[in-house]
DOVO-101366 format. One record per residue (C-alpha): residue in one letter; residue number from 1; x, y, z. Coordinates in steps of 0.001 Angstrom, whole numbers, plus 500000, padded with zeros to 6 digits. Example, Ala and Ser with C-alpha at 12.3 -4.5 7.8 and 13.67 -1.06 7.14 Angstrom:
DOVO-101366
['A'; 1; [512300; 495500; 507800]]
['S'; 2; [513670; 498940; 507140]]
END
This chain:
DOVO-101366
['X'; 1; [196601; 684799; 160243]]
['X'; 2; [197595; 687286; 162429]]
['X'; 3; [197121; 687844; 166379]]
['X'; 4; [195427; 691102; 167524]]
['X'; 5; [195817; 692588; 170523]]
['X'; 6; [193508; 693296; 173234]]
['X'; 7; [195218; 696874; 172868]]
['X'; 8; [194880; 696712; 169103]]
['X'; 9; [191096; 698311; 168892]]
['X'; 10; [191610; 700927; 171424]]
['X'; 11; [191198; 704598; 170211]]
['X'; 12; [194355; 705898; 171491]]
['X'; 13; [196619; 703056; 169694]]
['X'; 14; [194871; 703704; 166481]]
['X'; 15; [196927; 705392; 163421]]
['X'; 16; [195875; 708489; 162688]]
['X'; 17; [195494; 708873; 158575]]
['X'; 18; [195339; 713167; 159063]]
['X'; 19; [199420; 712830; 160035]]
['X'; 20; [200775; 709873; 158312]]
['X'; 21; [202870; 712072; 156722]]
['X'; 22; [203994; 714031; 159588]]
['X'; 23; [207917; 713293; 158950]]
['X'; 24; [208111; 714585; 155165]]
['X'; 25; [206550; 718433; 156944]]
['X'; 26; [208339; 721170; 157868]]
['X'; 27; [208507; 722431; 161374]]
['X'; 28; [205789; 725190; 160773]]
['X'; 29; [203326; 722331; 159366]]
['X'; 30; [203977; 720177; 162171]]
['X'; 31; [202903; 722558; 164631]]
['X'; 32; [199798; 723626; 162865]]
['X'; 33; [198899; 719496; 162008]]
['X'; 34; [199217; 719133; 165804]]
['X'; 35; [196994; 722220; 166718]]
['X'; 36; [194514; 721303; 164319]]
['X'; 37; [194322; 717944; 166389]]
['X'; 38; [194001; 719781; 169270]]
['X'; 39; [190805; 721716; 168290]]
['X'; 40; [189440; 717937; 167654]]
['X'; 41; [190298; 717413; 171228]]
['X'; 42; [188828; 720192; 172804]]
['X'; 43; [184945; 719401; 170844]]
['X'; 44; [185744; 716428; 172574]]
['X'; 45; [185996; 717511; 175974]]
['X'; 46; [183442; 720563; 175407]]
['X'; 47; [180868; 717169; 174808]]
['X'; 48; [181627; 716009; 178362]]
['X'; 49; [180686; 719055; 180210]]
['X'; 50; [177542; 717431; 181278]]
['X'; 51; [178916; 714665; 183129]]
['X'; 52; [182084; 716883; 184478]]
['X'; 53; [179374; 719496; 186119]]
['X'; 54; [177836; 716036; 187871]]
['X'; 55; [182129; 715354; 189119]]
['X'; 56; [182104; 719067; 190136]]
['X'; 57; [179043; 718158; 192583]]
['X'; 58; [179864; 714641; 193388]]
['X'; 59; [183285; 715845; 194894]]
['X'; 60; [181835; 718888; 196083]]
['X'; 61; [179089; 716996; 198183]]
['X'; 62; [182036; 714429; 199472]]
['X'; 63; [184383; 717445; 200647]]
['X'; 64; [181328; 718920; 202389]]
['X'; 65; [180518; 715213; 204405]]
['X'; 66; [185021; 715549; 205255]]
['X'; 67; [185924; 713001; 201872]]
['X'; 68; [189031; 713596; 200376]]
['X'; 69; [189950; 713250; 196531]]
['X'; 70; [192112; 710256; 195895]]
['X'; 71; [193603; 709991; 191797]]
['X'; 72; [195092; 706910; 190487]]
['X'; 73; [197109; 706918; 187741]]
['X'; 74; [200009; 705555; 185543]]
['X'; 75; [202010; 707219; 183245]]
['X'; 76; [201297; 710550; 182429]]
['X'; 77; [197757; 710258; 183733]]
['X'; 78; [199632; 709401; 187054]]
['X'; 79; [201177; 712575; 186812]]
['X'; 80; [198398; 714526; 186096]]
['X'; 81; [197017; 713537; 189155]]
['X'; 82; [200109; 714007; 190899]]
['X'; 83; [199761; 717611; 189784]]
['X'; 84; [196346; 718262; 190717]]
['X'; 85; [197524; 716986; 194473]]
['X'; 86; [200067; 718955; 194798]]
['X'; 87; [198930; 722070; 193262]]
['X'; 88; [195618; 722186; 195247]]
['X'; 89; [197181; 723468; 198566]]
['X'; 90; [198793; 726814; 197055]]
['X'; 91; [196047; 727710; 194781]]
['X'; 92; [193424; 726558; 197758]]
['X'; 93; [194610; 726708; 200400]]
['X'; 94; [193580; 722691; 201303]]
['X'; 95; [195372; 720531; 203380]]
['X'; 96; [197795; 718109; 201799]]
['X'; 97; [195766; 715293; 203142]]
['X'; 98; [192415; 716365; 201537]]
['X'; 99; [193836; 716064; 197612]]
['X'; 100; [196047; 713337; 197622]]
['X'; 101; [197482; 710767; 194275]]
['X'; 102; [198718; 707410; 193983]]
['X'; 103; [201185; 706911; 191066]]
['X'; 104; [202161; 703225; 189504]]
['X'; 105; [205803; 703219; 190285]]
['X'; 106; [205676; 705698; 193356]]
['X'; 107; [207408; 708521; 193438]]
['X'; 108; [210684; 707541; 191491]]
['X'; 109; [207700; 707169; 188239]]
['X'; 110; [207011; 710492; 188681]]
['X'; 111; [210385; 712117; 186818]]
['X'; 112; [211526; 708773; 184917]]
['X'; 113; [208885; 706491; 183478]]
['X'; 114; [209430; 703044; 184865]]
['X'; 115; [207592; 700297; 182279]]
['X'; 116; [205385; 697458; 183368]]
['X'; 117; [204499; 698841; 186986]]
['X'; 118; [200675; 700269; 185413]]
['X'; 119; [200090; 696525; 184764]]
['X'; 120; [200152; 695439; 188173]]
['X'; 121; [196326; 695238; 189499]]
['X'; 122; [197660; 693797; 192825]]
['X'; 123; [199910; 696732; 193581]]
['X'; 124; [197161; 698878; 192442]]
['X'; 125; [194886; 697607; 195177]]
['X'; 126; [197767; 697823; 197469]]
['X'; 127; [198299; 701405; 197036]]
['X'; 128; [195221; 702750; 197792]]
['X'; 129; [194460; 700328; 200665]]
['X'; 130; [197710; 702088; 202248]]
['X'; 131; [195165; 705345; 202028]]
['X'; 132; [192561; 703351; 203795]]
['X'; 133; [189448; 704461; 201596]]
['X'; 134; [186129; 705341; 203081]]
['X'; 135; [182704; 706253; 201909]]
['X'; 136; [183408; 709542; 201900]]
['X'; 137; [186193; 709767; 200005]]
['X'; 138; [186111; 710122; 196165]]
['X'; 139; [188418; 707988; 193928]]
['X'; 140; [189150; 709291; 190372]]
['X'; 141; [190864; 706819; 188601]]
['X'; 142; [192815; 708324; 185252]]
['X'; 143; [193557; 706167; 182374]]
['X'; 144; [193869; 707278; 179049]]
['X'; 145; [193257; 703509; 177405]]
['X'; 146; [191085; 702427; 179928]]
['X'; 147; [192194; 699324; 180424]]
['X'; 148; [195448; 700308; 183181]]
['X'; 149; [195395; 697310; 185782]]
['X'; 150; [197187; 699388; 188007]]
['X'; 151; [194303; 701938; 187847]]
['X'; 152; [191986; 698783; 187731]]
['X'; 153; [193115; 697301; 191014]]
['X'; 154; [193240; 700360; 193053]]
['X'; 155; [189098; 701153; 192017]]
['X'; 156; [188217; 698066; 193104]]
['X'; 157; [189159; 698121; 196431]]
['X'; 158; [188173; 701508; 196584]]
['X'; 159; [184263; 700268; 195806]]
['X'; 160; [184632; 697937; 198457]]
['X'; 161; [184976; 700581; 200710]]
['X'; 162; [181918; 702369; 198942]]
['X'; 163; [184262; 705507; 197734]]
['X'; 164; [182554; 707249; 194831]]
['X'; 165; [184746; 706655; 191631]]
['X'; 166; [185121; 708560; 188860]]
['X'; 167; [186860; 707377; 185753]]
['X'; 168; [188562; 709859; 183522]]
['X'; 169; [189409; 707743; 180507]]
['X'; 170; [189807; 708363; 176229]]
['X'; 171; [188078; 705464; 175262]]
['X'; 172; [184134; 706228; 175656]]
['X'; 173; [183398; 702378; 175060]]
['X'; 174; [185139; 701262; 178663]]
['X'; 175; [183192; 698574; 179944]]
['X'; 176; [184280; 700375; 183523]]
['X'; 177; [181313; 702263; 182774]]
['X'; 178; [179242; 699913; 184333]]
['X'; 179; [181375; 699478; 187648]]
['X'; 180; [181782; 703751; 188541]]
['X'; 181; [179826; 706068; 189803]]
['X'; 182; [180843; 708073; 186498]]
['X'; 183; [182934; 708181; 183489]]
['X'; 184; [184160; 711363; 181647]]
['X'; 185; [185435; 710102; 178444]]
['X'; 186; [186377; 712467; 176110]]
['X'; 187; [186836; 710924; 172991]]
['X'; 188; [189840; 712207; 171331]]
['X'; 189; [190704; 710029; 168765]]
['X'; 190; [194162; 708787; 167436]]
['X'; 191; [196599; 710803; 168544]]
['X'; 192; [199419; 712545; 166086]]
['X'; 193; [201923; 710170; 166661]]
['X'; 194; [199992; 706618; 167379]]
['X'; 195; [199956; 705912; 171178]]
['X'; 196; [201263; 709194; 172668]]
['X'; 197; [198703; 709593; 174800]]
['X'; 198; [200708; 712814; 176504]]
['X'; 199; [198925; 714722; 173568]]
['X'; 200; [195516; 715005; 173032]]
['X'; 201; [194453; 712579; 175702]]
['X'; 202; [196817; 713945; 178235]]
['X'; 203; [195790; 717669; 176957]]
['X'; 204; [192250; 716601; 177480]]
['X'; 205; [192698; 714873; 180975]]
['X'; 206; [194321; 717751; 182406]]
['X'; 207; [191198; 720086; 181217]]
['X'; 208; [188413; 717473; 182685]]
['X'; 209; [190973; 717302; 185747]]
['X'; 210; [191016; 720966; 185980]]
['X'; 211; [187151; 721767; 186174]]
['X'; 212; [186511; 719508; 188593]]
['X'; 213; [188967; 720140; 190993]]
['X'; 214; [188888; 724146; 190360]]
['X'; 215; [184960; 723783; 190064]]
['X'; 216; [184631; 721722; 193626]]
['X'; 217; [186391; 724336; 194918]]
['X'; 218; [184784; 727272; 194157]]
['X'; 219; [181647; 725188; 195261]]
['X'; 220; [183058; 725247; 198572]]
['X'; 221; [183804; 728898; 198844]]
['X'; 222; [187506; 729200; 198140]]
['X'; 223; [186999; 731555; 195841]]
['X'; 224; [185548; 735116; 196230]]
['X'; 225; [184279; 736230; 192345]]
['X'; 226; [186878; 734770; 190430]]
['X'; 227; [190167; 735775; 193260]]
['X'; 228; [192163; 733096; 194847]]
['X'; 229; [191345; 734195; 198585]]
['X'; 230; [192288; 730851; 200052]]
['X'; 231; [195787; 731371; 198605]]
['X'; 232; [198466; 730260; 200691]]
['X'; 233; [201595; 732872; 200336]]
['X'; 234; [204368; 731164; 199945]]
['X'; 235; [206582; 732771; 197532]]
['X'; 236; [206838; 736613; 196931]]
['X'; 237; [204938; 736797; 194587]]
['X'; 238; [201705; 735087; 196472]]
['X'; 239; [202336; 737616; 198749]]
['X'; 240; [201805; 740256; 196333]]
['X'; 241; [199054; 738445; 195191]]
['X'; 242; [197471; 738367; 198630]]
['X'; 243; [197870; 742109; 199147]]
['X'; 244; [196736; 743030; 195579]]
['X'; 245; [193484; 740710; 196486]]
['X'; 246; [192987; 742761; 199588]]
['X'; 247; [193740; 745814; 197788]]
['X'; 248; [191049; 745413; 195399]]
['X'; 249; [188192; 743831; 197171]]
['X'; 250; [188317; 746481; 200308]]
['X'; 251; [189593; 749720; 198544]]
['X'; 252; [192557; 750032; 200420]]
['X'; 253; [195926; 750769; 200195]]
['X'; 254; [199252; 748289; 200469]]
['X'; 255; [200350; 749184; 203652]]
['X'; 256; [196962; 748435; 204637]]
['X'; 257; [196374; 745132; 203325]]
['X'; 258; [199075; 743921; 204619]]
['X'; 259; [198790; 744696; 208057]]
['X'; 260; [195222; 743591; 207325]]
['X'; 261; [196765; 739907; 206348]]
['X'; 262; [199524; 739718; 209024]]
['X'; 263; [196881; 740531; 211579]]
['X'; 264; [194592; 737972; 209973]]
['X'; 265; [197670; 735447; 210895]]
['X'; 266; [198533; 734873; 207048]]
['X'; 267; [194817; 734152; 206122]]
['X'; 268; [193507; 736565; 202865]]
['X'; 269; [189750; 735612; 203562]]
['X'; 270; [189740; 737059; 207430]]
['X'; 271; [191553; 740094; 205913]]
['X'; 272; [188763; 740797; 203571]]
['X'; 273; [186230; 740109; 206336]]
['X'; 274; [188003; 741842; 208699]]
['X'; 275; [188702; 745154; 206018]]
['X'; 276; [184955; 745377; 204472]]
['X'; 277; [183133; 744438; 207926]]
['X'; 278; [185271; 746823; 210523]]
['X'; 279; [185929; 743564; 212980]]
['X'; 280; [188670; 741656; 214685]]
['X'; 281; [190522; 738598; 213698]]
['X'; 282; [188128; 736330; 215913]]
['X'; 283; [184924; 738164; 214733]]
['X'; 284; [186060; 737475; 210843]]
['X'; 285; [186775; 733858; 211145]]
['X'; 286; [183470; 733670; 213234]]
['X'; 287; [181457; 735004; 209922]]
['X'; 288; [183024; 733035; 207659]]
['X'; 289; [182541; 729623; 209617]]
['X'; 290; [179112; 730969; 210554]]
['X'; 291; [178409; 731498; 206377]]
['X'; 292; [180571; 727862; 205176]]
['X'; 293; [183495; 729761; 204172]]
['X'; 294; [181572; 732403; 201787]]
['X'; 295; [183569; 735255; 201758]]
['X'; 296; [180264; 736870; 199160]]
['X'; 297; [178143; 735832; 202017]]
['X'; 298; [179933; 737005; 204600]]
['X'; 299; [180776; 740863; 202971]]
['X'; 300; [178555; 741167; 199770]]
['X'; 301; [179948; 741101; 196443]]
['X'; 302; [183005; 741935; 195220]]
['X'; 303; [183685; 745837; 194118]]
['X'; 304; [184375; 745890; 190155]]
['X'; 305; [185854; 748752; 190042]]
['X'; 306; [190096; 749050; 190973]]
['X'; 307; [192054; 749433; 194231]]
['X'; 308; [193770; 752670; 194696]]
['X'; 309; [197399; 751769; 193720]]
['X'; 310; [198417; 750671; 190477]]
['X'; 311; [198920; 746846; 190389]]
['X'; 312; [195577; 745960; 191717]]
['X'; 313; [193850; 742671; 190485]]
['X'; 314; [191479; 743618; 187828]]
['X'; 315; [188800; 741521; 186584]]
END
């Protein structure tokens, strides 16, 4: 009789009948078998949104109380998290120490997979002990199967420090459930190819990964309408985005908004202020910290209508 596995039952290593014969198709038909799956996976996130709005606030109301976000991962949910770290800064404007991720492996995982490190629970609860976790930090563990020790050890330590943990998983029966604060499990199904779980489960971890960091943030006022005003500039074409921001939201001209943001020391939100309200630097910063970072409550609402140079942000 033969042995099953305690991986055997799991959604993501089941065989999915709708490709079995993915390797007689053509190349057209495999892409089309694969985006059909892929509408399966996004019905499966779009049932989630419930308990991702309740992320969006519980990381929200940590950031506000000076938490940070913590993920823990393995694999390519390890990078996922890994790119939500590093990709909050630029887009946010955060400091590196407020979005932060803990990979199985370390950083030589992150480029070249490195099997068996995602089953060690000790090294798990190692790695985020080296982050020293408080209670008002928020620990988002990210495993596809559910059942990553890696990903396992680190959340337990981090609930003995009383950090809020949320588990992003595939597999909606995770008996984690009962150990988290909450669990967005999108359930995906079998993937194309049995086990990949960088398709639809990675496809659908990225999206649950992306409204609750994006949605946190605009919770906390980094975002001014739907503009990126806590941008930090550093490539060209950031600062192009910066100006263009500027450009549209005070009805000014290039040469303007840029003076605006080099006199603002860099910062796009103090430039706005500083544009729409007629003050100084000092003044600016002093409305925004007086209204939580709220550029709307510090000016009004954005303009809708375009700056006067072509090139302006539109929305």
């Amino acid at each position: 009789m033969p042995v099953r596995s305690k991986w055997q039952s799991l959604p993501t290593e089941q065989i999915n009948p709708a490709t079995l014969a993915i390797d007689k198709l053509s190349s057209a038909d495999i892409v089309e078998g694969m985006l059909n799956e892929d509408r399966k996976m996004l019905a499966a996130v779009q049932r989630e949104k419930d308990r991702i709005a309740v992320g969006v606030d519980i990381i929200s109301q940590a950031l506000r109380k000076g938490g940070r976000i913590i993920f823990v991962g393995a694999g390519t949910s390890g990078r996922l998290g890994i790119l939500e770290a590093a990709e909050m800064p630029p887009t946010f404007g955060t400091s590196p120490d407020l979005v932060q991720a803990i990979m199985a492996g370390g950083q030589g995982a992150i480029l070249k997979a490195r099997e068996g490190v995602e089953d060690n629970y000790e090294e798990g609860a190692r790695s985020i002990t080296r982050l020293h976790p408080t209670k008002q930090d928020v620990v988002i563990g990210v495993s596809a199967s559910g059942m990553t020790q890696f990903v396992r050890g680190a959340l337990t330590r981090a609930r003995r420090a009383n950090s809020k943990i949320i588990f992003v998983t595939c597999d909606p029966r995770s008996e984690l459930q009962t150990f988290v604060d909450l669990t967005i499990a999108p359930a995906v199904g079998p993937e194309v190819i049995a086990g990949s779980t960088r398709l639809k489960a990675g496809t659908a971890t990225k999206l649950v990964l992306n409204a609750v960091t994006t949605g946190a943030m605009i919770r906390m006022g980094r975002a001014y309408g739907n503009l990126m005003v806590d941008l930090v500039a550093m490539s060209e074409k950031l600062h192009d985005r910066g100006e263009r921001i500027v450009m549209e939201v005070a009805g000014c001209d290039r040469e303007a908004a840029r003076t605006a943001i080099a006199a603002a020391g860099g910062h796009v939100k103090a430039a706005i202020v500083m544009q729409r309200r007629g003050v100084s630097r000092e003044e600016a910063e002093g409305l925004l910290a007086e209204h939580g970072g709220f550029v709307r409550k510090a000016v009004g609402a954005p303009p809708l209508s375009p700056a006067p140079e072509d090139g302006a942000v539109r929305r």
